[in-house]
N, CA, C and O atoms as a printed pandas DataFrame, in Angstrom:
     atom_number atom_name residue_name chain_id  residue_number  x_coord  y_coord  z_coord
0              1         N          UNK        A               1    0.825   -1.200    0.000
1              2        CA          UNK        A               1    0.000    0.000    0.000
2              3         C          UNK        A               1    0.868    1.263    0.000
3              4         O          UNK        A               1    0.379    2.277   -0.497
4              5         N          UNK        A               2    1.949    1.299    0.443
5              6        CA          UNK        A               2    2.984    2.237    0.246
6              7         C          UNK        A               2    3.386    2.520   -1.177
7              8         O          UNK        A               2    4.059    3.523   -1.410
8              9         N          UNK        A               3    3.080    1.839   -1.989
9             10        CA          UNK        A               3    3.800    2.492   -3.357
10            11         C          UNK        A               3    3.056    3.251   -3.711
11            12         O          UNK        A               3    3.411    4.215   -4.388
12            13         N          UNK        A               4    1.323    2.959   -3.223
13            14        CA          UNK        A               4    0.521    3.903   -3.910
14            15         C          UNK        A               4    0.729    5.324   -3.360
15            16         O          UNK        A               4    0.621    6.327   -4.065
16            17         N          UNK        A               5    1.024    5.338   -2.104
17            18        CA          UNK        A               5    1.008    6.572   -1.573
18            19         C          UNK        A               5    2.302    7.447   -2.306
19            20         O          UNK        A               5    2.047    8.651   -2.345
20            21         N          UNK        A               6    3.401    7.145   -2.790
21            22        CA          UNK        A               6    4.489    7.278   -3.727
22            23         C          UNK        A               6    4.289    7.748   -5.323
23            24         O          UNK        A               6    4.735    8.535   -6.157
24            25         N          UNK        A               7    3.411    6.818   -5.161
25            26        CA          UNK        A               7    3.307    7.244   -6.994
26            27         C          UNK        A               7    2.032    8.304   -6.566
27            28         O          UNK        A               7    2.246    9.259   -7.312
28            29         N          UNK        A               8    0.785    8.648   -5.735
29            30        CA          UNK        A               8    0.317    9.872   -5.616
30            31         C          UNK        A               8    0.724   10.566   -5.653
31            32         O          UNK        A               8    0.428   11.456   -6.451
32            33         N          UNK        A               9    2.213   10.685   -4.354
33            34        CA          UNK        A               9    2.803   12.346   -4.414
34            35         C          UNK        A               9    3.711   12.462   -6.001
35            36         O          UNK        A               9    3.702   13.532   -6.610
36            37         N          UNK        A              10    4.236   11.610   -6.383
37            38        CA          UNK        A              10    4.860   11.916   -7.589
38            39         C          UNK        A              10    3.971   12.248   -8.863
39            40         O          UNK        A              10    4.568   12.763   -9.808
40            41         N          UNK        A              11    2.382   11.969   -9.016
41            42        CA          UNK        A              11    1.454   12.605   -9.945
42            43         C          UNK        A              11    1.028   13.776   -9.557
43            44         O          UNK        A              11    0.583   14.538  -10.416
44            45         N          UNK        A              12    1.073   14.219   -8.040
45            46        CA          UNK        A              12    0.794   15.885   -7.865
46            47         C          UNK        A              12    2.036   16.071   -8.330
47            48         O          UNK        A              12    1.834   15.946   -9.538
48            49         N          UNK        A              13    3.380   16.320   -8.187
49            50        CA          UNK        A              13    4.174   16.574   -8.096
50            51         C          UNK        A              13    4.649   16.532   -9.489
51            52         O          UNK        A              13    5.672   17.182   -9.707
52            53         N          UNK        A              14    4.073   15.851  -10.555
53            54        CA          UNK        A              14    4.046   16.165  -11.770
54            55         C          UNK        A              14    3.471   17.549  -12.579
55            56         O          UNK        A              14    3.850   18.407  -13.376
56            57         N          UNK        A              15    2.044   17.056  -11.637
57            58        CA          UNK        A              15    0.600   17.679  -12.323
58            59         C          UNK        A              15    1.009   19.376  -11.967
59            60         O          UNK        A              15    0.505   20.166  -12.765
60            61         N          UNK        A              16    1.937   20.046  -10.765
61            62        CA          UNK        A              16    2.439   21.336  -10.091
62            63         C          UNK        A              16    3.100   21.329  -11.185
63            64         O          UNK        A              16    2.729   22.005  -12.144
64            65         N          UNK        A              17    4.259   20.512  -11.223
65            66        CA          UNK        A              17    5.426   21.389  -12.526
66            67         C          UNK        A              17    5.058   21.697  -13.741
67            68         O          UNK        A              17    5.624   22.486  -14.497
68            69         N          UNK        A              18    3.714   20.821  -14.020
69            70        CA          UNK        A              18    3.031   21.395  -15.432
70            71         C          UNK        A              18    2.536   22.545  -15.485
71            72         O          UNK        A              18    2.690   23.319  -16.429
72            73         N          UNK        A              19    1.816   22.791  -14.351
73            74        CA          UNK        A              19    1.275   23.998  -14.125
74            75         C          UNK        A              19    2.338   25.306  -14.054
75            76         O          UNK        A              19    2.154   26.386  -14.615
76            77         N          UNK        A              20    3.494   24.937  -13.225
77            78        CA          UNK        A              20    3.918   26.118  -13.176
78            79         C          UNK        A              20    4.980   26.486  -14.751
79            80         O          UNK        A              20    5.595   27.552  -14.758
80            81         N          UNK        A              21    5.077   25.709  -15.752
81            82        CA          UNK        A              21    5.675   25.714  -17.112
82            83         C          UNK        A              21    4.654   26.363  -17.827
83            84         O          UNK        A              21    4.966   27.250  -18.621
84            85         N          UNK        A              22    3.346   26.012  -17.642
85            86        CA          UNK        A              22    2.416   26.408  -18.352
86            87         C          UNK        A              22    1.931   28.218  -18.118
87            88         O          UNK        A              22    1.670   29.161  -18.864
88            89         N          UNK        A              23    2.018   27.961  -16.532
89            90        CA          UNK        A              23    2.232   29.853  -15.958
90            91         C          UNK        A              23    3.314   30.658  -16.652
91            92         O          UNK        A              23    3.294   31.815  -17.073
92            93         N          UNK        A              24    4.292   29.705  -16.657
93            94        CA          UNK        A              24    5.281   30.840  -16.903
94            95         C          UNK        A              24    5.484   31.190  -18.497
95            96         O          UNK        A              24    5.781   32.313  -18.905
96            97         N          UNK        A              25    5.274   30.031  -19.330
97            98        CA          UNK        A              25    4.867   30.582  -20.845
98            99         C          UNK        A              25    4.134   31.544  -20.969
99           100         O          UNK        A              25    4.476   32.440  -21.741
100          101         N          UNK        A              26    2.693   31.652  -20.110
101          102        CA          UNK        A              26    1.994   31.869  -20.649
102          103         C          UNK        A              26    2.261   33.771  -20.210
103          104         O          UNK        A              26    1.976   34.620  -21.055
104          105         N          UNK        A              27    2.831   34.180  -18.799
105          106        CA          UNK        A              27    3.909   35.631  -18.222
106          107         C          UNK        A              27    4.272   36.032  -19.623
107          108         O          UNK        A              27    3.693   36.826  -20.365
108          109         N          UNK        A              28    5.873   34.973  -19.927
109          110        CA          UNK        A              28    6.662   35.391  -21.398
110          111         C          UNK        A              28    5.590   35.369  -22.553
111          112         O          UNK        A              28    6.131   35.639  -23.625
112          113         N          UNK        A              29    4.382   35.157  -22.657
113          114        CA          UNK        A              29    3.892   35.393  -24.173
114          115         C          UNK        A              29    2.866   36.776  -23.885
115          116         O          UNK        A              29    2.311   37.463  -24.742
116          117         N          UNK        A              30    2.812   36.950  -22.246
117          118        CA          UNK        A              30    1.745   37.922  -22.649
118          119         C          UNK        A              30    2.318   39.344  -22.552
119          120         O          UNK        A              30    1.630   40.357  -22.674
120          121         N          UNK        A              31    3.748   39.324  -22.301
121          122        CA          UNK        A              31    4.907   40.286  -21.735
122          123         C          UNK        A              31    5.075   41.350  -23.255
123          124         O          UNK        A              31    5.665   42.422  -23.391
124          125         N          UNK        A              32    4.160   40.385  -24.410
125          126        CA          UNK        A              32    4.609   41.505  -25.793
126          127         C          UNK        A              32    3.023   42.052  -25.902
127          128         O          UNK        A              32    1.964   41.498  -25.611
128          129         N          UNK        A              33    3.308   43.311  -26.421
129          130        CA          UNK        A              33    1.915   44.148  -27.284
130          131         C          UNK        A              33    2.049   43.622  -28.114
131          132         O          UNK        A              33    3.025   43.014  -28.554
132          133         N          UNK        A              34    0.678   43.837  -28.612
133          134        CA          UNK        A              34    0.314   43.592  -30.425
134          135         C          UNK        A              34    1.345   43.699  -31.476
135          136         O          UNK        A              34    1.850   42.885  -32.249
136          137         N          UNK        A              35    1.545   45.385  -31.187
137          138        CA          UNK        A              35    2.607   45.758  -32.374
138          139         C          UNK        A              35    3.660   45.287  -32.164
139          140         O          UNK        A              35    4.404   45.076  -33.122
140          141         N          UNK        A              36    4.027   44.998  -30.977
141          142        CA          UNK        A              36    6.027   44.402  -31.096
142          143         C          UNK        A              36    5.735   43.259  -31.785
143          144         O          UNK        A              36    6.431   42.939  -32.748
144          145         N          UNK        A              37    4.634   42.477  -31.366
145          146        CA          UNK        A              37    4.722   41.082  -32.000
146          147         C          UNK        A              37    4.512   41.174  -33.635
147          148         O          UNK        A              37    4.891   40.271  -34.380
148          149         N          UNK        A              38    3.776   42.531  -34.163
149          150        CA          UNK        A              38    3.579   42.690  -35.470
150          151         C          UNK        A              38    5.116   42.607  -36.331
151          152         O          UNK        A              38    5.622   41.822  -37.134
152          153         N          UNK        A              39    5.527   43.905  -35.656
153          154        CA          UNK        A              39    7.349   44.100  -35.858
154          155         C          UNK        A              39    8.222   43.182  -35.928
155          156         O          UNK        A              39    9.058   43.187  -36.831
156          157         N          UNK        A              40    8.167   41.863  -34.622
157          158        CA          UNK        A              40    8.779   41.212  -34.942
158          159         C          UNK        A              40    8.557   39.886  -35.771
159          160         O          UNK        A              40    9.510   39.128  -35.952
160          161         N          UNK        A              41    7.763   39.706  -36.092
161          162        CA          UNK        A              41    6.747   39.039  -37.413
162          163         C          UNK        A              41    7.473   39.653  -38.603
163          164         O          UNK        A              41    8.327   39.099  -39.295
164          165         N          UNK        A              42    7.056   40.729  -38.711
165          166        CA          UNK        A              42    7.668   41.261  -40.137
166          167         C          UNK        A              42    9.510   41.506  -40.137
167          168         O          UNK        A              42   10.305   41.419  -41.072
168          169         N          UNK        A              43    9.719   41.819  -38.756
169          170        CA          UNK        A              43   11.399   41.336  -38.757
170          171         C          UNK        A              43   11.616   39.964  -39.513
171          172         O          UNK        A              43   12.111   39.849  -40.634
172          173         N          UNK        A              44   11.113   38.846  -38.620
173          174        CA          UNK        A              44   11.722   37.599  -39.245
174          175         C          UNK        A              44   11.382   37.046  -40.776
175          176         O          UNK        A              44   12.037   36.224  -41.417
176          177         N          UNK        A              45    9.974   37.847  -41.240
177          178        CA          UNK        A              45   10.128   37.987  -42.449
178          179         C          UNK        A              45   11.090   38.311  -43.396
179          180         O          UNK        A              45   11.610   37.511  -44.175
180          181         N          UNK        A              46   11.299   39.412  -43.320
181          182        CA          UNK        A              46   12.005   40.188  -43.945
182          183         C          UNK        A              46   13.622   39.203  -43.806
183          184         O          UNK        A              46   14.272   38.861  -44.794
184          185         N          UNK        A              47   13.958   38.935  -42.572
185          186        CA          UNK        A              47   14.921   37.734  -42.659
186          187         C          UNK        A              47   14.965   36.779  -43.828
187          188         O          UNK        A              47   15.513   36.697  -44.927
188          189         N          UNK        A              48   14.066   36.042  -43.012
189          190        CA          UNK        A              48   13.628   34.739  -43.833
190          191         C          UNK        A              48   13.483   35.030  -45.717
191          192         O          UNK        A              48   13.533   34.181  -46.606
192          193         N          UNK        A              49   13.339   36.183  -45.810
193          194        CA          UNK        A              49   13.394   36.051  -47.175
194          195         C          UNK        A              49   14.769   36.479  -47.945
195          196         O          UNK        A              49   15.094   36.039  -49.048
196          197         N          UNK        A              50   15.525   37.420  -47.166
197          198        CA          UNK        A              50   17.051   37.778  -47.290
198          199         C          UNK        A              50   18.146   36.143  -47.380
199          200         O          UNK        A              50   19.134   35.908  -48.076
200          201         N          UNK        A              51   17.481   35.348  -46.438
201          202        CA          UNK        A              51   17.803   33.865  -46.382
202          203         C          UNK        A              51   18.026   33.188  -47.675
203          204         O          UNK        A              51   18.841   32.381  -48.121
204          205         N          UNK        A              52   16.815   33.932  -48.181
205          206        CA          UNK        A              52   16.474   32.259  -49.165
206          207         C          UNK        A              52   16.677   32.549  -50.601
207          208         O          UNK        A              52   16.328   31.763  -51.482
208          209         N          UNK        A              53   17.382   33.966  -50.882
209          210        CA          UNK        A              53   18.238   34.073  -52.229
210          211         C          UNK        A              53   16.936   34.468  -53.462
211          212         O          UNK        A              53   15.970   35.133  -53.089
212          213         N          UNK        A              54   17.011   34.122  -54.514
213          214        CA          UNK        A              54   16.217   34.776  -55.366
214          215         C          UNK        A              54   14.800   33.769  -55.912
215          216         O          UNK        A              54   14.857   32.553  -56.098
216          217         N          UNK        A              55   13.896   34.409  -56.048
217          218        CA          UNK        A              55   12.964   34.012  -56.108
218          219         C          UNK        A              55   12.536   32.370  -57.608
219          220         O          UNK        A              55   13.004   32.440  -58.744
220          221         N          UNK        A              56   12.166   31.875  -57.417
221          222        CA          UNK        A              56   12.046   30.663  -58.751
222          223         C          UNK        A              56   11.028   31.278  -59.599
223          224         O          UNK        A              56   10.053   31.876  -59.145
224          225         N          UNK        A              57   11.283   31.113  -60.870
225          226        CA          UNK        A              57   10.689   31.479  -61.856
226          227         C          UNK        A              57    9.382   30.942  -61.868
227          228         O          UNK        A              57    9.358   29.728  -62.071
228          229         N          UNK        A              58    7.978   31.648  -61.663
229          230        CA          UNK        A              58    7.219   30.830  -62.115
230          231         C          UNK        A              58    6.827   30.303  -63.384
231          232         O          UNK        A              58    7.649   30.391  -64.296
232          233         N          UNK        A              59    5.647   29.737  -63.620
233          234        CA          UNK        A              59    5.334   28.651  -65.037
234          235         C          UNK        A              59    4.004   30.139  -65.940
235          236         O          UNK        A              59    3.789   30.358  -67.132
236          237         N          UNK        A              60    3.593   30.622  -65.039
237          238        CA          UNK        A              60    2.495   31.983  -65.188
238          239         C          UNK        A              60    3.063   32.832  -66.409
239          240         O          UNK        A              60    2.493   33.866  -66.760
């Protein structure tokens, strides 16, 4: 009967650290405004396409 009491505290003790990973994503995602997140959207755009060299010809 002891293991059960073991593997209980180790499923709270799961079920807390999820929670507090899930808190703390959720701090860091709400820490941006709209527009920074717009900005940096169109930052990594603007990357991502400097990346990837010249465009393929289409068939049009």
């Amino acid at each position: 009967m002891k293991w059960w009491k073991v593997l209980g505290v180790a499923a709270f003790a799961g079920v807390a650290a999820g929670g507090v990973l899930i808190a703390k994503d959720e701090r860091r995602r709400d820490a941006y405004t709209p527009d920074e997140i717009r900005a940096r959207l169109h930052a990594r755009l603007t990357a991502g396409a400097d990346d990837a060299g010249p465009a393929a010809p289409s068939d049009s």
